[in-house]
N, C-alpha and C positions, 0 to 999 in steps of 0.2 A: 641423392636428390640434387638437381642442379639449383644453379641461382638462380634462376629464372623463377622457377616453380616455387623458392624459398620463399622468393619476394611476395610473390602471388598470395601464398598463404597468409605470410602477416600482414598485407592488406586486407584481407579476409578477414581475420580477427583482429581488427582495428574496427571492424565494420559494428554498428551496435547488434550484433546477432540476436542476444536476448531480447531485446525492444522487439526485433522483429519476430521472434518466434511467439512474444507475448500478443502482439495485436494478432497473431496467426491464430491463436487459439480463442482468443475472444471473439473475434471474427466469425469463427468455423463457430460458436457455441449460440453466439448472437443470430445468428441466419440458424441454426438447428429451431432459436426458439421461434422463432418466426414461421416456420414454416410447421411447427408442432400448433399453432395456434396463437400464437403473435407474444410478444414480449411481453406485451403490457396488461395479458390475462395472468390473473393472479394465480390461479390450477398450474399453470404453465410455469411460473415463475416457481414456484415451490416442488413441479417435477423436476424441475431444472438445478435445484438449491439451493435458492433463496434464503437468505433469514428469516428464521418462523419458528420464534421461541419452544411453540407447544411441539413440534419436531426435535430440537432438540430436547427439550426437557422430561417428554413424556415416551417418546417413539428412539431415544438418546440416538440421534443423527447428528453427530460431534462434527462430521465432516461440513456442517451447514456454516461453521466458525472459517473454513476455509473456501469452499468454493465463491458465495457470494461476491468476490473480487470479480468473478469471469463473466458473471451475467449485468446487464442494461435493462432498464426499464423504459421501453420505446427506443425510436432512431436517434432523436435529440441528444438523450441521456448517452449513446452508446458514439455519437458523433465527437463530442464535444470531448470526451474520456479520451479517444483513442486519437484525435488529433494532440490535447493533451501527453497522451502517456509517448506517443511519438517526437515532440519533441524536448520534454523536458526528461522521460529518457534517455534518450540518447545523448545528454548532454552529463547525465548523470553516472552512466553508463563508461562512457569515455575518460570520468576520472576515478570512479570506484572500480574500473574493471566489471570482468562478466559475472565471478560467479559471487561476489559482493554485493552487488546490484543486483541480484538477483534474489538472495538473500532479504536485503534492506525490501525491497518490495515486497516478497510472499509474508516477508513477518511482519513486516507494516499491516499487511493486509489484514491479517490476521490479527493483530493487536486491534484495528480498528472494529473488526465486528465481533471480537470481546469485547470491548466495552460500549459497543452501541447492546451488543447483549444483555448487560448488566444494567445499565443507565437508562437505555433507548426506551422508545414507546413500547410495551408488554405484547401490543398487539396489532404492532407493523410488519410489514413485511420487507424488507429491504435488499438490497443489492447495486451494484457496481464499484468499479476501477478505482471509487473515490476514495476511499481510505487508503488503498495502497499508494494512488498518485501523492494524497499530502506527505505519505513516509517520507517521497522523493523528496518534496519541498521541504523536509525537515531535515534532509540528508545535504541539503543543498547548506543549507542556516546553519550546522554544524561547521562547515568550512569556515563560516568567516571566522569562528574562535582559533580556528589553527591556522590560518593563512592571510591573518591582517595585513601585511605588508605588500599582498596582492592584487592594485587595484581591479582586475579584472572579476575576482573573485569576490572582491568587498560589495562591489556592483550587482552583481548577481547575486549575495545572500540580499541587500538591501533590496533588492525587484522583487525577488519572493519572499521576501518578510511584509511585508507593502501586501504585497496581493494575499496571503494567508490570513492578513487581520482582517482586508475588508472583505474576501471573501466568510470566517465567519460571521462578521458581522450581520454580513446579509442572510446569512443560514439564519440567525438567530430570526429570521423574519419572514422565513420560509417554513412553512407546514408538511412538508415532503421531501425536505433533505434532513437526512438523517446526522444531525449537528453533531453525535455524540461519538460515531464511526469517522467522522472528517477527526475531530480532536484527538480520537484511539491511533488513528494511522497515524498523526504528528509527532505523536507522543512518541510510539513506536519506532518510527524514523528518527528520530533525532536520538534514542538508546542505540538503537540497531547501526547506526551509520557511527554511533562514539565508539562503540565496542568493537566493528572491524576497521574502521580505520581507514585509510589510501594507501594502496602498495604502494610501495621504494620512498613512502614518507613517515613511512613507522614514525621514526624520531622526532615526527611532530605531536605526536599521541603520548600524552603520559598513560604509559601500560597498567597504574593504577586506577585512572580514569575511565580505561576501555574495559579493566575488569568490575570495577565498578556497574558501568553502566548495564552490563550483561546481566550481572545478578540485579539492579535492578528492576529491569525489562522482562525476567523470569519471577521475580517477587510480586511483580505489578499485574503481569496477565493471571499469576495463582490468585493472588487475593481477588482480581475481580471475576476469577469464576468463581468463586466457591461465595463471595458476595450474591452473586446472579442467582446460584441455587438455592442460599437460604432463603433470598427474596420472594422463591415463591415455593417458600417450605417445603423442600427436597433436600434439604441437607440437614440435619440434625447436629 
């Protein structure tokens, strides 16, 4: 392989590819439902796999804990995500690397509608990008504990620290965002993002902390399923 070509490549994967393969598939899923009968029909959103307790609970559709990241509920909902997860990926992306950040999102995502699962309204039905996006911003807040002396980085936890409060805040005042999935994804991010860490900065990670966090993060998501299930007595 010449230099030429060498170069070419790691330009290439410098490039945030995940981010882009992410909006790629939410994209293709968002226009499928749209065109099945529009996003914001509820039939639709539950063919699609949406959160909808009595699916998992009774019909055990376990996978309903992970797809809901990939579905929007209208264009607004799907607009505003994916300008979101474009740039605050990609900036995430660029210092967690690919497949950490890739990582930190799917479990975010998934920490997030576990416990909107367990907590949430019984009888909502929910979906989108938002829980995995906060993982991001929790992944972001983690940095400033290891990279104080950065003021570039101190900047950007304090910009998303800022906007993560008054963002709940305002959930806390909205009847349709699902406040308890934004908190699941936070939570989730900020374990997920201690436990792997930033390449070639390992030795800012105390490797007690990052194992730590791990068994956390798998403590936390067990007890709130098995919480979810006693809560509507199926677990004995």
């Amino acid at each position: 392989m010449d230099y030429q070509t060498q170069m070419k490549i790691k330009k290439l994967l410098k490039q945030p590819l995940v981010t882009y393969i992410l909006l790629g598939i939410t994209t293709i899923v968002f226009l499928g439902m749209e065109l099945s009968g529009g996003s914001e029909n509820s039939q639709v959103l539950i063919n699609w796999g949406a959160m909808s307790r009595g699916e998992i609970l009774y019909l055990h559709q376990y996978w309903r804990l992970f797809t809901p990241m990939f579905l929007h509920i209208g264009w607004l909902h799907f607009a505003v995500n994916m300008v979101t997860l474009y740039y605050v990926g990609s900036q995430v992306e660029s210092i967690y690397g690919h497949w950490r950040y890739l990582l930190i999102y799917l479990l975010s995502g998934v920490s997030g509608n576990i416990i909107s699962f367990t907590f949430g309204s019984p009888t909502s039905i929910s979906a989108g990008a938002s829980t995995a996006l906060f993982g991001l911003f929790g992944a972001f807040v983690i940095l400033g504990r290891h990279f104080k002396n950065n003021p570039a980085i101190s900047f950007m936890v304090q910009r998303y620290a800022t906007f993560i409060g008054i963002n709940l805040i305002f959930n806390l005042f909205s009847s349709s965002v699902d406040i308890m999935g934004h908190i699941g994804g936070l939570i989730g991010g900020l374990l997920v993002a201690s436990a792997l860490a930033v390449p070639d900065r390992s030795e800012e990670f105390n490797i007690h902390e990052r194992i730590i966090s791990g068994i956390i993060f798998v403590f936390l998501l067990g007890v709130c399923l098995v919480l979810g299930f006693k809560k509507f007595g199926l677990l004995v």
